[in-house]
Structures are given as C-alpha cells and as structure tokens.
N, C-alpha and C positions, 0 to 999 in steps of 0.2 A: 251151372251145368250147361256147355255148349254141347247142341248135337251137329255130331259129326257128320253128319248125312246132309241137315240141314246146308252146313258148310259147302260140302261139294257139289251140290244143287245149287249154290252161289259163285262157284269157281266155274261149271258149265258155263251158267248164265253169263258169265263176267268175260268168258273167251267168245262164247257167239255174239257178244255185242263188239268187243275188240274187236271183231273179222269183220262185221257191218260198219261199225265206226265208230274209229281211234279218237275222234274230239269226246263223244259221247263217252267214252270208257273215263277218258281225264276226269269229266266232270265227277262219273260214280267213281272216282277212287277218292274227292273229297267226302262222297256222303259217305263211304265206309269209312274214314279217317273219323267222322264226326259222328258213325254211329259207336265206333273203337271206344272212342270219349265220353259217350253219352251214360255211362255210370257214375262217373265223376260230379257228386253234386256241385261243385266249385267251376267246372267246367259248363252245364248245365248255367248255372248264373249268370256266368258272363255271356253266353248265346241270349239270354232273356235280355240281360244288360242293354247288350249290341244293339237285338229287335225292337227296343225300346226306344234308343238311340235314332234309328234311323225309322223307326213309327214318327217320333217329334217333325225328324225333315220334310219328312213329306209332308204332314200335316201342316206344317210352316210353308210350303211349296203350293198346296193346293190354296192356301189361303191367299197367297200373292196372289194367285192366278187371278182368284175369286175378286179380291180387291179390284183387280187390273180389269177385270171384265165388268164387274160395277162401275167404274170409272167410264171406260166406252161405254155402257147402256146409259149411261146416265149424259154424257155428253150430248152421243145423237138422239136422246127424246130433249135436250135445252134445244138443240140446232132446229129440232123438229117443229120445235113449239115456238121459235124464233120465226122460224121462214114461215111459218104459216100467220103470225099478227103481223110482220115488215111485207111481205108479200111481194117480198124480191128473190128472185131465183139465187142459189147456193153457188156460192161461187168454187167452192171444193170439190161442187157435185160432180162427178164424170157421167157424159153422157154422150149417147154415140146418134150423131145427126143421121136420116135417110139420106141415100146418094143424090137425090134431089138436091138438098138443102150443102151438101158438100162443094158440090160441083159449085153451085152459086156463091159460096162461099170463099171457092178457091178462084173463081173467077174476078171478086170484087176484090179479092189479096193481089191479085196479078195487077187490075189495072189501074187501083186505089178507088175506085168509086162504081156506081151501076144505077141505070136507071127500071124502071118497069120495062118500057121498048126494049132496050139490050137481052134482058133477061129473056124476055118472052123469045126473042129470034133465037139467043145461045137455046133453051130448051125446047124450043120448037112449041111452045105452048100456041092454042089456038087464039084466046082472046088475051089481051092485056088485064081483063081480072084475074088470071090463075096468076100471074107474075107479081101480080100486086099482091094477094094473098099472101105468098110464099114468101115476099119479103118483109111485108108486116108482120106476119110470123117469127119470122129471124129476128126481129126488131125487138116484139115484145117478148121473146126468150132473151134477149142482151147480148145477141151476137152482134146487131148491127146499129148503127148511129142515124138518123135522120135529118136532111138538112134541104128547109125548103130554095129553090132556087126560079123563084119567077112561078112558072106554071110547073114546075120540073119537082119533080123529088128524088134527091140523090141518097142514094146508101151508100155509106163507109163502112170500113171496119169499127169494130171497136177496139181501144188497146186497155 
C-alpha cells in the first residue's frame, strides 16, 4: 500500500532540490530507481553481491598500502640503526646548510680550493679561529675534503 500523500511530499521535495541543484537531483533519481527495486529479493542480492565485491577491494587496497608503509618504516629504522653504528653522515639525507655555510661553500665551488685567511676576509670574520671552525665543520659533515699544504690547509670540494 503506497501513500499518496507520502508521494507528493516526495515530488515537492524532488522539485525544490531540482531548483537548487540539478547534479544533486541526478544523483536522487538513482536512489529512487534503487529504492523502486529494492522489493525485489533478487535485486536486493546482487546490491549485497556488489557491496561485497567492492568491501574485498578495498580491503586488498588498504592492505597494499599497509605493506607499502611497513616497507618505508622498516627501511628508515635499517638506515637509522645503520648511520648510527657506521657513523657516517647519509648520503640521501637532504639537508639545508645556514647561509653562512652556503656562501662558503659556493665560494670554494667557484675557485676550486680556500684556505682559513680567504674565508675569514670573504666573511668578514674577526679572528681566523671562527674561519677555522666553520670549515672544519663543513669537513666533518662531508662537504669538504682536507689537504695539508706546507703550513697551509686547503679545502676542496668534495665530489
């Protein structure tokens, strides 16, 4: 027994969403098609079917993921547990130097070598220790190569 009243409380409803919006209305013309249907035990099944169907995918989907993301956790704690017994800096590691350390950096690219003195004048440092500092620092991060020369210490790049 359908109540007709019901019905035209459904036909309002159906026109003031048309007038607000026509994608919206598309979609409820499927739900009403599938509640049309929804008596039909046979029709009813294959919705269950379906749901079923695409429950397995995604549960296959989440599962990759899960896989995929235990794979990276478990990589970076090997890398982790790695660089910390070798006690060599990562070479995959990305890391963004101070503009101090750039400049100096860009500057030993330019003219292939630098000593303490140079550095200290290019940054205006007061004593030749802060110059020192800053490139033995560069050095033991593995940016720069060390090569004694007489009295002289030259830094290179490293490639």
């Amino acid at each position: 027994m359908i109540n007709h009243d019901a019905i035209k409380e459904l036909e309002k409803h159906k026109q003031v969403l048309e007038s607000i919006s026509p994608k919206f209305n598309e979609l409820t013309d499927d739900i009403q098609l599938l509640f049309e249907h929804s008596k039909d035990p046979a029709f009813v099944a294959a919705l269950l079917f379906k749901l079923a169907q695409e429950r397995e995918k995604t549960n296959k989907i989440l599962e990759s993921i899960n896989d995929k993301y235990d794979k990276i956790m478990f990589s970076l704690k090997t890398k982790e547990i790695d660089r910390e017994t070798a006690g060599s800096p990562d070479k995959n590691r990305f890391e963004v130097l101070p503009d101090q350390d750039q400049l100096i950096l860009k500057y030993i690219g330019g003219n292939g070598k630098a000593t303490a003195r140079e550095i200290q004048s290019i940054m205006s440092y007061r004593g030749l220790n802060a110059a020192s500092q800053r490139l033995n620092k560069l050095f033991k991060e593995g940016h720069l190569s060390k090569v004694q020369s007489g009295k002289k210490v030259l830094y290179l790049l490293k490639m």
